[in-house]
PAKOL-62986 format. One record per atom (N, C-alpha, C): residue in three letters; atom name; x, y, z. Coordinates in Angstrom, 3 decimals, padded with zeros to 6 digits. Layout:
// PAKOL-62986
[node ALA; CA; [X; Y; Z]];
...
//
This chain:
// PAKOL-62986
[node UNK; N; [030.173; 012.097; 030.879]];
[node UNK; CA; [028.811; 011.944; 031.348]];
[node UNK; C; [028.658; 010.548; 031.950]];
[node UNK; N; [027.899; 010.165; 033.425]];
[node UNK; CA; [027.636; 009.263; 034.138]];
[node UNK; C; [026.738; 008.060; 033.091]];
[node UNK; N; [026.688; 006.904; 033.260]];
[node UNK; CA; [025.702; 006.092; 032.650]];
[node UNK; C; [024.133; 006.727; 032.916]];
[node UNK; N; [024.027; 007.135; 034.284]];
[node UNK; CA; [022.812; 007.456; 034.726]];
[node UNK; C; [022.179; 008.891; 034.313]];
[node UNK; N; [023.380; 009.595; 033.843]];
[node UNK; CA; [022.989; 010.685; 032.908]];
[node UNK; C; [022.509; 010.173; 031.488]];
[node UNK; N; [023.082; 009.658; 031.154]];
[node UNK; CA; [022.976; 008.890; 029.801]];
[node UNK; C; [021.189; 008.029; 029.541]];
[node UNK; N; [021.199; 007.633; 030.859]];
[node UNK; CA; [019.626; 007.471; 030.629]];
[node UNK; C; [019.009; 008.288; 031.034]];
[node UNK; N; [019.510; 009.109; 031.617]];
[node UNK; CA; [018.268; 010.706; 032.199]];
[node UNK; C; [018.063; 011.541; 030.352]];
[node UNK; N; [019.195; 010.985; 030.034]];
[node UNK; CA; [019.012; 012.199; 028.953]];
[node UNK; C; [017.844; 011.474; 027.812]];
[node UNK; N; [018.348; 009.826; 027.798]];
[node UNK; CA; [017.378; 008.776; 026.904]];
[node UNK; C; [015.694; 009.570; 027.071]];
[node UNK; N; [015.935; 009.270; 028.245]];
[node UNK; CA; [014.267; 009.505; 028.609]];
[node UNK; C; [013.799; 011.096; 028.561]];
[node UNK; N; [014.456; 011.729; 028.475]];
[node UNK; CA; [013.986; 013.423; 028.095]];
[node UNK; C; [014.449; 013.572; 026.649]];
[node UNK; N; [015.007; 013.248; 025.913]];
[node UNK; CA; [014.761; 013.630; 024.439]];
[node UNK; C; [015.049; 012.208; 024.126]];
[node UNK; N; [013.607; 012.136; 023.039]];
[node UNK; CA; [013.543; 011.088; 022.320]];
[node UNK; C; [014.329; 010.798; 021.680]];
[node UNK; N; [015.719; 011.613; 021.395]];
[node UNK; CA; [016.376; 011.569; 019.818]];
[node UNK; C; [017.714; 011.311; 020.348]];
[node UNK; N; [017.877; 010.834; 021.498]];
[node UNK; CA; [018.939; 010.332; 021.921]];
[node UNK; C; [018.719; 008.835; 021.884]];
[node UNK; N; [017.562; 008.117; 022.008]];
[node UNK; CA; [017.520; 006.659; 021.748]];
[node UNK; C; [017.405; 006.415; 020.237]];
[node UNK; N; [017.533; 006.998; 019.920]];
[node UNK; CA; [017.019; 007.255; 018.060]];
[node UNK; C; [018.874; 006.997; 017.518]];
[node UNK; N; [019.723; 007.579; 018.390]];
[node UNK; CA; [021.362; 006.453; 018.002]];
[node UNK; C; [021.962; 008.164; 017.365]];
[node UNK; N; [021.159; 008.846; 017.188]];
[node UNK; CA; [022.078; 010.127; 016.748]];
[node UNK; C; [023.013; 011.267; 017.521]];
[node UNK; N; [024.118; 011.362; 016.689]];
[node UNK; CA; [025.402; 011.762; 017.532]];
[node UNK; C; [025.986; 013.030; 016.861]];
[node UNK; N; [026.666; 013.792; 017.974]];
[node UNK; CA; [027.349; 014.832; 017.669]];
[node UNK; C; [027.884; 015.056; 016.274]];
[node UNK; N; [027.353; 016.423; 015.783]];
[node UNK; CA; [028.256; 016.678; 014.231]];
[node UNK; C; [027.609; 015.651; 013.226]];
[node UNK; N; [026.684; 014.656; 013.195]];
[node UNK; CA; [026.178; 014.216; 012.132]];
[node UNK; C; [025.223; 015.413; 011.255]];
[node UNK; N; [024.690; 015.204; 009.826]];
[node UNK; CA; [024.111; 015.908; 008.846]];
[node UNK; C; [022.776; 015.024; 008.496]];
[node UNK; N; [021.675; 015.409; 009.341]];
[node UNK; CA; [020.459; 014.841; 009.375]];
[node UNK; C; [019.280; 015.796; 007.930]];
[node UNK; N; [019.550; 015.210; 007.223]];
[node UNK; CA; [018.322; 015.331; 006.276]];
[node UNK; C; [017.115; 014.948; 006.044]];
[node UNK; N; [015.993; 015.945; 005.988]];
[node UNK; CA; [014.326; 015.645; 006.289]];
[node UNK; C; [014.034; 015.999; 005.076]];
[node UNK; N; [013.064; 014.979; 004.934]];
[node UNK; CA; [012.223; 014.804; 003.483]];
[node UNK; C; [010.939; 014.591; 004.270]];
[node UNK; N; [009.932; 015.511; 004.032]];
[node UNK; CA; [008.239; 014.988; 004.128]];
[node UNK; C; [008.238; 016.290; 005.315]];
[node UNK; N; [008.506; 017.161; 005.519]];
[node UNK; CA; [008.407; 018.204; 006.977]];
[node UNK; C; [007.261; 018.466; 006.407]];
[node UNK; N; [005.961; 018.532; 007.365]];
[node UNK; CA; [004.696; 018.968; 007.581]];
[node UNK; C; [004.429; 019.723; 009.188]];
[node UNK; N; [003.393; 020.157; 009.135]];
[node UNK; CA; [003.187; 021.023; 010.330]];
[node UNK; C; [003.042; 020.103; 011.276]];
[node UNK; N; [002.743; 018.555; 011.004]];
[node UNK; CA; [002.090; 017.283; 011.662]];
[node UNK; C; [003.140; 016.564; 012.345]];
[node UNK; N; [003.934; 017.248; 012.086]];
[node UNK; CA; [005.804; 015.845; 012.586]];
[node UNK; C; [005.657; 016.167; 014.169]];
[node UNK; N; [006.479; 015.484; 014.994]];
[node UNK; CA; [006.807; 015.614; 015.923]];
[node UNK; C; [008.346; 016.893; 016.237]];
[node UNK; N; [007.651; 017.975; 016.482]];
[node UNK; CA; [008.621; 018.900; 017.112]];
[node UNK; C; [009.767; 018.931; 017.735]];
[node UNK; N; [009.143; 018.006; 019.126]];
[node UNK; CA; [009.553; 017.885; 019.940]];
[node UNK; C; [011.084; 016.932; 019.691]];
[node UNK; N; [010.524; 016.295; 018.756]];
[node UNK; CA; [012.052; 015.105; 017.985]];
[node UNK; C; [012.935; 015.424; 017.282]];
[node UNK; N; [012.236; 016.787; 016.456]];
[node UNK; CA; [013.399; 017.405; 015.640]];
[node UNK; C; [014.138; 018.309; 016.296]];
[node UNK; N; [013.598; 018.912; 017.480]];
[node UNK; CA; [014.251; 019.593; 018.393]];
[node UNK; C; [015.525; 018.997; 019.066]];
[node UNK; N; [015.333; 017.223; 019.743]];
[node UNK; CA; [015.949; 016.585; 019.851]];
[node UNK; C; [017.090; 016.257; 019.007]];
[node UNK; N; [016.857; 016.437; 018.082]];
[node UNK; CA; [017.845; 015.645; 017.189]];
[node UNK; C; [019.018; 016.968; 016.962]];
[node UNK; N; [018.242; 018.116; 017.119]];
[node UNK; CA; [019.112; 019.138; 016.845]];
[node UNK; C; [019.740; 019.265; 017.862]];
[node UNK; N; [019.448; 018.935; 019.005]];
[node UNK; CA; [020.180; 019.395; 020.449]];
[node UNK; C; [021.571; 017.993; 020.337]];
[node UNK; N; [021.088; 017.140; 019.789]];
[node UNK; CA; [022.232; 016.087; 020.007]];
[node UNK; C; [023.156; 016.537; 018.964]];
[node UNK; N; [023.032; 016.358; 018.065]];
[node UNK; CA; [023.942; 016.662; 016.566]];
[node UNK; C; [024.312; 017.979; 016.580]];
[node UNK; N; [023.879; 018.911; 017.359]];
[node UNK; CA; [024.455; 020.629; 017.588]];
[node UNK; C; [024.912; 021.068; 016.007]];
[node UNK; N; [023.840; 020.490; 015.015]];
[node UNK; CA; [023.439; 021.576; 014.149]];
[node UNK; C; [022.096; 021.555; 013.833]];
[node UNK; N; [021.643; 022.356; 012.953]];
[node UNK; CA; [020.353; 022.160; 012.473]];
[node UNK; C; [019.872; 021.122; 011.072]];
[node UNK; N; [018.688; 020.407; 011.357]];
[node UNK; CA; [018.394; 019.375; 010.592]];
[node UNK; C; [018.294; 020.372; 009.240]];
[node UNK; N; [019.088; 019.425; 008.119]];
[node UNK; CA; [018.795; 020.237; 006.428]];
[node UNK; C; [017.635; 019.830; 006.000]];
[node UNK; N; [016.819; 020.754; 004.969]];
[node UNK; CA; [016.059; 020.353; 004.198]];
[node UNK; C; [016.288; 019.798; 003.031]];
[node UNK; N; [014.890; 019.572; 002.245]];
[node UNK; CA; [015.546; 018.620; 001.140]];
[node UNK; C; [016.365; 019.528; 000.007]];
[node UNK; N; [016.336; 020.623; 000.030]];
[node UNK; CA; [016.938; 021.302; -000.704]];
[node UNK; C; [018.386; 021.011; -000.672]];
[node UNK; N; [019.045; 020.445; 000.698]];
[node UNK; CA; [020.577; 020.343; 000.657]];
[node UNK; C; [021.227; 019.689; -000.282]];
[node UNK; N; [022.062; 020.191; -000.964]];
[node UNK; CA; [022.957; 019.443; -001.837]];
[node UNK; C; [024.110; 018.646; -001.649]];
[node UNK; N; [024.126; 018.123; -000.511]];
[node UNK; CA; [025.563; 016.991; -000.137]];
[node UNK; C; [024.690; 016.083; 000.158]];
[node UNK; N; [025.767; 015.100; 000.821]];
[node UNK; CA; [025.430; 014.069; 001.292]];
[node UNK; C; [025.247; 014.120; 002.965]];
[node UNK; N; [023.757; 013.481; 003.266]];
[node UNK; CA; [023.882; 013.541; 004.812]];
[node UNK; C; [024.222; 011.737; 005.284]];
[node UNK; N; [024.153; 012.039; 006.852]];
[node UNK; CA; [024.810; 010.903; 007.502]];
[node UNK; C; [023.424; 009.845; 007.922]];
[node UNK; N; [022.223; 011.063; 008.115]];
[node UNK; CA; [020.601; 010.410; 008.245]];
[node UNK; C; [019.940; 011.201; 007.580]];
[node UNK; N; [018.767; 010.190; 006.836]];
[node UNK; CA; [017.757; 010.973; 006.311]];
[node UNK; C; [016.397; 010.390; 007.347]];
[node UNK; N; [016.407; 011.630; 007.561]];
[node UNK; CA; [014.892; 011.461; 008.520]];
[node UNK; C; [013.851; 011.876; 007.529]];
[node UNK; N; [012.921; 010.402; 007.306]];
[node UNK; CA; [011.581; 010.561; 006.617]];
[node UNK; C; [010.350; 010.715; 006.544]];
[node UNK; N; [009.578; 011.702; 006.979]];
[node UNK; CA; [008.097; 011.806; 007.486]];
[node UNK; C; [007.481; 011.284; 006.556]];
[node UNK; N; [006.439; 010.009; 006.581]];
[node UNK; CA; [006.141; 009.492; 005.674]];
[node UNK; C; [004.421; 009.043; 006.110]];
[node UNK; N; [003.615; 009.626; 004.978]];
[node UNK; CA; [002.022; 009.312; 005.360]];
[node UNK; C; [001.578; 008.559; 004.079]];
[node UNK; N; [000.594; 007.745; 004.222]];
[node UNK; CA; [000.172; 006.949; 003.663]];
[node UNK; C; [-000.530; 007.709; 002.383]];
[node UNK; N; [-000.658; 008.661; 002.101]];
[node UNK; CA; [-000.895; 009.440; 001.104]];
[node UNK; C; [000.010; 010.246; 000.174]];
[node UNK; N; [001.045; 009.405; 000.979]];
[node UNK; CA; [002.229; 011.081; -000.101]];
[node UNK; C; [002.695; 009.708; -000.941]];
[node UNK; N; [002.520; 008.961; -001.023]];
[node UNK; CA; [002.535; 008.162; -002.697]];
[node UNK; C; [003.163; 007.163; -002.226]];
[node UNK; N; [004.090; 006.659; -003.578]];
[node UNK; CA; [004.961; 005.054; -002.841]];
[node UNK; C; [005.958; 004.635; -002.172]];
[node UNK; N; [005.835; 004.327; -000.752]];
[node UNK; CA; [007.060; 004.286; -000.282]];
[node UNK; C; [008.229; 003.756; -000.287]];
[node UNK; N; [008.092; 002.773; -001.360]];
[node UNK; CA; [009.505; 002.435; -002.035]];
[node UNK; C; [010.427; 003.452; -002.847]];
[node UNK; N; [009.363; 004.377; -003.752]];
[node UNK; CA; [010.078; 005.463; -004.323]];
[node UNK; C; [010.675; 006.006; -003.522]];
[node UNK; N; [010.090; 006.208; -002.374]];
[node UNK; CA; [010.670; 007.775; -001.413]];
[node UNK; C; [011.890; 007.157; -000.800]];
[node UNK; N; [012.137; 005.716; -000.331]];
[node UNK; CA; [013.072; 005.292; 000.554]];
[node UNK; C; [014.336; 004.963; -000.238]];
[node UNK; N; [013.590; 004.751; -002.100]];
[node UNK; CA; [014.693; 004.856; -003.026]];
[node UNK; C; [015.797; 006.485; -003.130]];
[node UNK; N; [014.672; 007.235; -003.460]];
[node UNK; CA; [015.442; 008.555; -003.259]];
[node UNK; C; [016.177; 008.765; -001.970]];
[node UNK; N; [015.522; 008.342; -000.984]];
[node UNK; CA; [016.365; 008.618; 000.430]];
[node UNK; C; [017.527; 008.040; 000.266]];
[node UNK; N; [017.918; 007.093; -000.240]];
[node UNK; CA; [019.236; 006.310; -000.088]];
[node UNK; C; [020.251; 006.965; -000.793]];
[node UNK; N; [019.388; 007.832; -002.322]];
[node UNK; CA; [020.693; 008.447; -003.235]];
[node UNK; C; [021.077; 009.579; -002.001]];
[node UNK; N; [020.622; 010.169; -001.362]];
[node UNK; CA; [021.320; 011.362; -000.425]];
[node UNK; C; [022.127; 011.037; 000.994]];
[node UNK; N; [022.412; 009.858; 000.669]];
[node UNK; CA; [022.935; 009.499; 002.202]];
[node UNK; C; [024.777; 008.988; 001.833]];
[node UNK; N; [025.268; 009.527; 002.725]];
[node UNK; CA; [026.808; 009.316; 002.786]];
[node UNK; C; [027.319; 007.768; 002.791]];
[node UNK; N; [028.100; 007.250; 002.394]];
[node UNK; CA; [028.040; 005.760; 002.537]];
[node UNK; C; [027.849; 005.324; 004.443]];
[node UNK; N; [027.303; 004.165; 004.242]];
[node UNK; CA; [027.385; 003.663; 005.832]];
[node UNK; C; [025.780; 004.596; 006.429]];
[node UNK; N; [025.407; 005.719; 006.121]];
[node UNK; CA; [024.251; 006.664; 006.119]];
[node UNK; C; [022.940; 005.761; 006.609]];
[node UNK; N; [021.992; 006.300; 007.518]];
[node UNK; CA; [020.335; 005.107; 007.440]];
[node UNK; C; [019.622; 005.877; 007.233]];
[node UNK; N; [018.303; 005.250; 006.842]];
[node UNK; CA; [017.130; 006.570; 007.259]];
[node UNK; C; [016.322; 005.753; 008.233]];
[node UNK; N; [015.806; 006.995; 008.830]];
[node UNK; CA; [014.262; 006.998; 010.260]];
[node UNK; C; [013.828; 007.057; 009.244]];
[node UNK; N; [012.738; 006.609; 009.233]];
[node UNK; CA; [011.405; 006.382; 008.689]];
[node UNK; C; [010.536; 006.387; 009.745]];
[node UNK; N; [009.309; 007.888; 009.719]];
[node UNK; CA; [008.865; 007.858; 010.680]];
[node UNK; C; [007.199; 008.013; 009.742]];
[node UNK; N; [006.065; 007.340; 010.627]];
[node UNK; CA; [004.956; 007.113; 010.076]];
[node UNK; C; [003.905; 007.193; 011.147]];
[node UNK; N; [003.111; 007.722; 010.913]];
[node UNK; CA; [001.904; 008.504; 012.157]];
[node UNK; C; [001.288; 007.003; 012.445]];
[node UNK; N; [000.895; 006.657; 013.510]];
[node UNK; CA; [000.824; 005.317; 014.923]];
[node UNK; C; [-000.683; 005.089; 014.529]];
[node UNK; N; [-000.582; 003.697; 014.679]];
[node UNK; CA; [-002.136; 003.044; 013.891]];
[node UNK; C; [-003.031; 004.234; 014.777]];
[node UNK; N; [-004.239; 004.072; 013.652]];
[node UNK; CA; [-005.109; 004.993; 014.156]];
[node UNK; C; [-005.242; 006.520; 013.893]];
[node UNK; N; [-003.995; 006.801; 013.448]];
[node UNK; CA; [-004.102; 008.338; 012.948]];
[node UNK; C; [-003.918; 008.148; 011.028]];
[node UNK; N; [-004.262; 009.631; 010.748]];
[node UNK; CA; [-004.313; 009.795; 009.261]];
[node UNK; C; [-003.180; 009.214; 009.064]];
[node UNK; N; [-002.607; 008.943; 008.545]];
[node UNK; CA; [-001.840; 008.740; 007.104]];
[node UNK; C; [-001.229; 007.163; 007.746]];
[node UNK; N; [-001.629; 006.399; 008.617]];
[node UNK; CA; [-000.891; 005.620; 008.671]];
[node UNK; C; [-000.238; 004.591; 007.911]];
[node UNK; N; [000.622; 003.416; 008.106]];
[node UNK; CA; [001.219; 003.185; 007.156]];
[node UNK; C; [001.337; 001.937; 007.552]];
[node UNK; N; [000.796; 000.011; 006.655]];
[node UNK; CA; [001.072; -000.652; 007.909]];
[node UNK; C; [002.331; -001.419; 008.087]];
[node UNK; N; [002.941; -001.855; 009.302]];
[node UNK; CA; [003.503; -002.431; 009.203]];
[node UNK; C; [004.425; -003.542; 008.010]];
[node UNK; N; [003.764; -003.990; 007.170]];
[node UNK; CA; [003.802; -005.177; 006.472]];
[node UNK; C; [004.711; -004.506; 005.126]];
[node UNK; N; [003.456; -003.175; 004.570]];
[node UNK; CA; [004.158; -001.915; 003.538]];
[node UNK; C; [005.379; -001.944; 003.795]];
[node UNK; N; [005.848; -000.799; 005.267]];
[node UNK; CA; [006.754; -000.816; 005.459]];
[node UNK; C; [008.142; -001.696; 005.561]];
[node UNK; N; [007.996; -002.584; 005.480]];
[node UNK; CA; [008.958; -003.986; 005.710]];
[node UNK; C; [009.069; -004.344; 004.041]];
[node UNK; N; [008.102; -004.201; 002.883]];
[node UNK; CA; [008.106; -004.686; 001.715]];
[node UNK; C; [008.896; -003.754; 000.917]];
[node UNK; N; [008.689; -002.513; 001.587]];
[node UNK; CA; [009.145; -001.343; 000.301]];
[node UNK; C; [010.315; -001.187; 000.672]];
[node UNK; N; [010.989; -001.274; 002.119]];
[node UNK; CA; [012.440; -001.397; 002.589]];
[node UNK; C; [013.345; -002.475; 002.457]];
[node UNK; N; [012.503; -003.531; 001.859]];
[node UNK; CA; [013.182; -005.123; 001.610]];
[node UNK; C; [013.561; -004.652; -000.558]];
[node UNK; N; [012.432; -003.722; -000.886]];
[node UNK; CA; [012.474; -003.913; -002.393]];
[node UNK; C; [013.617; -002.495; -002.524]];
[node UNK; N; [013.556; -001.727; -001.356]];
[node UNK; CA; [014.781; -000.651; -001.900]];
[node UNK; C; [016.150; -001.044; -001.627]];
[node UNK; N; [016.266; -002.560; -000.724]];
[node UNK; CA; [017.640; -002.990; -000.421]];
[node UNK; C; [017.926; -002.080; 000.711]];
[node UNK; N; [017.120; -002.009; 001.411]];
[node UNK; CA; [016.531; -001.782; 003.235]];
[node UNK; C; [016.588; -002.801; 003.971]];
[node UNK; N; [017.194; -002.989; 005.269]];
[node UNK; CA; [016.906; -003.900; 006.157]];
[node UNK; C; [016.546; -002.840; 007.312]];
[node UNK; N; [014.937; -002.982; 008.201]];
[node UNK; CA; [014.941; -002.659; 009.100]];
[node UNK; C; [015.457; -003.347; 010.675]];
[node UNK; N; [015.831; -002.711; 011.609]];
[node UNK; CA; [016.708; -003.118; 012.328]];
[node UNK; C; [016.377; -002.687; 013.344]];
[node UNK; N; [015.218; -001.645; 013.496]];
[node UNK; CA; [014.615; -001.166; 014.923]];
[node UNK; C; [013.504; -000.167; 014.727]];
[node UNK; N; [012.827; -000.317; 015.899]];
[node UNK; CA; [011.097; -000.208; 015.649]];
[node UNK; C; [011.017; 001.180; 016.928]];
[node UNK; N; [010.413; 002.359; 016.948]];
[node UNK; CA; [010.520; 003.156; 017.847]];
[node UNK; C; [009.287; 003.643; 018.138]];
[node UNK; N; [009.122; 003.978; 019.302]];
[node UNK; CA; [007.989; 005.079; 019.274]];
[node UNK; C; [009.013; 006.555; 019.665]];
[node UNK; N; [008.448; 007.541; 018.383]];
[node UNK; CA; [009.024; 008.152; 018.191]];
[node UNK; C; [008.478; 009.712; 018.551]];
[node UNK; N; [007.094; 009.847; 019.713]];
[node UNK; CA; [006.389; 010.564; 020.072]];
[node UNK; C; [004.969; 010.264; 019.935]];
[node UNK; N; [004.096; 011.474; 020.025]];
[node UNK; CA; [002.262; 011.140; 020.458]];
[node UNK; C; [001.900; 010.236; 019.447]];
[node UNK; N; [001.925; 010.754; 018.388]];
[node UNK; CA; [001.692; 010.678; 017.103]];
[node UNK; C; [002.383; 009.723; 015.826]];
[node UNK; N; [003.818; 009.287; 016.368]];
[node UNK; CA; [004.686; 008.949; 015.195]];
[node UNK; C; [005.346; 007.412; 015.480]];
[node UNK; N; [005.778; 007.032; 014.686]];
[node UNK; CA; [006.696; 005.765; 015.219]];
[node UNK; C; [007.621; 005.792; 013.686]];
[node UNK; N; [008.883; 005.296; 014.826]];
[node UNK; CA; [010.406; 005.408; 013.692]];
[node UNK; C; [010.726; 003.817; 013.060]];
[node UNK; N; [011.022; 003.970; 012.194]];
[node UNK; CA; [011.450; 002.227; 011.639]];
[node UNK; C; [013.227; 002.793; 010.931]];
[node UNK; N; [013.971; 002.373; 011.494]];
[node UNK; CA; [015.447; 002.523; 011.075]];
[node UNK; C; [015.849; 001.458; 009.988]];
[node UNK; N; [015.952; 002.231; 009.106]];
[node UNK; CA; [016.230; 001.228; 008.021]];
[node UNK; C; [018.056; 001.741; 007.697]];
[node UNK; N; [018.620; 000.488; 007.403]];
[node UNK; CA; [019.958; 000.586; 006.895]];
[node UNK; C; [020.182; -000.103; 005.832]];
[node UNK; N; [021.013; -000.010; 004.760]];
[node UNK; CA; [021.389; -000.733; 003.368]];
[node UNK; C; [022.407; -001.795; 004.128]];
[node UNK; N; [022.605; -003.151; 003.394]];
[node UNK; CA; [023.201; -004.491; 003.965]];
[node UNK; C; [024.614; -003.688; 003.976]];
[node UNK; N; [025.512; -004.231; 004.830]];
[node UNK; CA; [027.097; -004.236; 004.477]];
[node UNK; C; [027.363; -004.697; 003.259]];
[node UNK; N; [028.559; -003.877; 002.705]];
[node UNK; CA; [028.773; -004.378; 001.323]];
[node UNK; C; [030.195; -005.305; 001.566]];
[node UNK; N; [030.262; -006.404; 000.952]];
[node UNK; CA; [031.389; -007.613; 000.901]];
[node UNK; C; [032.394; -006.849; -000.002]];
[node UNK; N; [033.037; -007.102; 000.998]];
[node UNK; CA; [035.032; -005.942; 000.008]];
[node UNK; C; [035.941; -006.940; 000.068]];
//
């Protein structure tokens, strides 16, 4: 594929700037009728399988997290997200865009990903409605 494909494709599915790649195991925690479609669609077209629910019992490579300011603490949830992730694994953390229900602010987000041993590392708009915060665990010293 051309570079210039490569950004034709950036700019028609969101979930190609989002860093996800062929054959990864994307796990969603928080699916509501409210998520962005259009992204999980994306994500499935890149990774050419279908995103698992939380029911899956392995380990995935991303946990994609729909996360509203009402579904409780988001340190818990980003704690649990981390036990399901393969080593080297991140999660999206995605949170509905100031101004809509459940938002989440900035500041939260950065505290509860600093207290789960989260570093965020990139900030997205992730459709109408949503914005992604990529959180990854530090490199570990071997």
């Amino acid at each position: 594929m051309s570079a210039t494909a490569d950004h034709a494709e950036e700019r028609t599915n969101p979930a190609a700037r989002l860093g996800f790649e062929p054959g990864q195991v994307v796990q969603e925690i928080g699916y509501d009728d409210d998520v962005e479609q259009e992204l999980r669609e994306g994500i499935e077209a890149v990774t050419g399988q279908e995103i698992v629910d939380e029911e899956y019992d392995d380990v995935a490579d991303v946990v994609l997290l729909w996360f509203r300011d009402e579904d409780g603490d988001l340190t818990d949830a980003l704690v649990d997200s981390i036990g399901l992730l393969d080593e080297g694994g991140l999660v999206w953390l995605m949170t509905p865009k100031t101004g809509r229900d459940g938002y989440v602010e900035p500041s939260d987000i950065n505290d509860a990903a600093q207290t789960a041993g989260l570093s965020q590392t990139k900030s997205i708009n992730a459709g109408k409605d949503w914005s992604g915060s990529k959180l990854v665990a530090p490199k570990s010293k071997r």
